[in-house]
N, C-alpha and C positions, 0 to 999 in steps of 0.2 A: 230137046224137050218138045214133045207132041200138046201143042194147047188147044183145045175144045172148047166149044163153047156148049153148056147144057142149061135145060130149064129146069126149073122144079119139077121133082118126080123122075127125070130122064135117068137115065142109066148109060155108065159104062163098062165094058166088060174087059176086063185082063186075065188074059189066057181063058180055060177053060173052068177056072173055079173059083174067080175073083172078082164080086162086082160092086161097084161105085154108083151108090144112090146120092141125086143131090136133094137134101131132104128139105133145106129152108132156105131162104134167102131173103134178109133182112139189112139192116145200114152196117154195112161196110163188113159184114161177116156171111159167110155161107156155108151154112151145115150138111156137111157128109156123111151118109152111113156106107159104112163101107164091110163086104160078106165077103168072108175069108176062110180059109183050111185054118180048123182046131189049132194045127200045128204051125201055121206060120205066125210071127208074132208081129201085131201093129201099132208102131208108136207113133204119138206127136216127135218131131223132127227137135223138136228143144229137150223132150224126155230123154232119146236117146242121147242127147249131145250129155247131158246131167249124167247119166249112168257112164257115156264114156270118160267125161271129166273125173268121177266118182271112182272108177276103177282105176284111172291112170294115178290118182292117188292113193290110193289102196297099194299101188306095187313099187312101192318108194324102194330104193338098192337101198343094203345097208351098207355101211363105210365099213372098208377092211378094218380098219383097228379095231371096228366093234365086235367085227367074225375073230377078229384074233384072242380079244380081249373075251368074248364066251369060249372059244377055242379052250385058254389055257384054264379055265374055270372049269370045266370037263375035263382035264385033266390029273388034275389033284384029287 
């Protein structure tokens, strides 16, 4: 991990089209704006963890007897 140290206002730049404003700095919090490609997508680190959480339950297996048990229900 690369740590910086920046003042209000300062900027950093990642790669050629990605930059990190540090925009406030107040008790115990500092706000970043940060300028990004349309397409790439920027989350808070606990957002993504929620959506990953959120999907990993969404793709619950079903139990074979239940595929069996619709199986034979399509069949009839």
């Amino acid at each position: 991990m690369l740590i910086l140290s920046r003042k209000e206002n300062e900027e950093i730049l990642l790669g050629n089209d990605i930059k990190v404003v540090v925009v406030g700095i107040g008790k115990g919090v500092v706000k970043i704006g940060i300028e990004a490609p349309k397409n790439m997508m920027v989350l808070r680190s606990e957002l993504a963890n929620e959506i990953k959480a959120k999907n990993t339950e969404a793709n619950v297996s079903v139990a074979d007897e239940s595929l069996a048990e619709l199986s034979q229900k399509f069949k009839k």
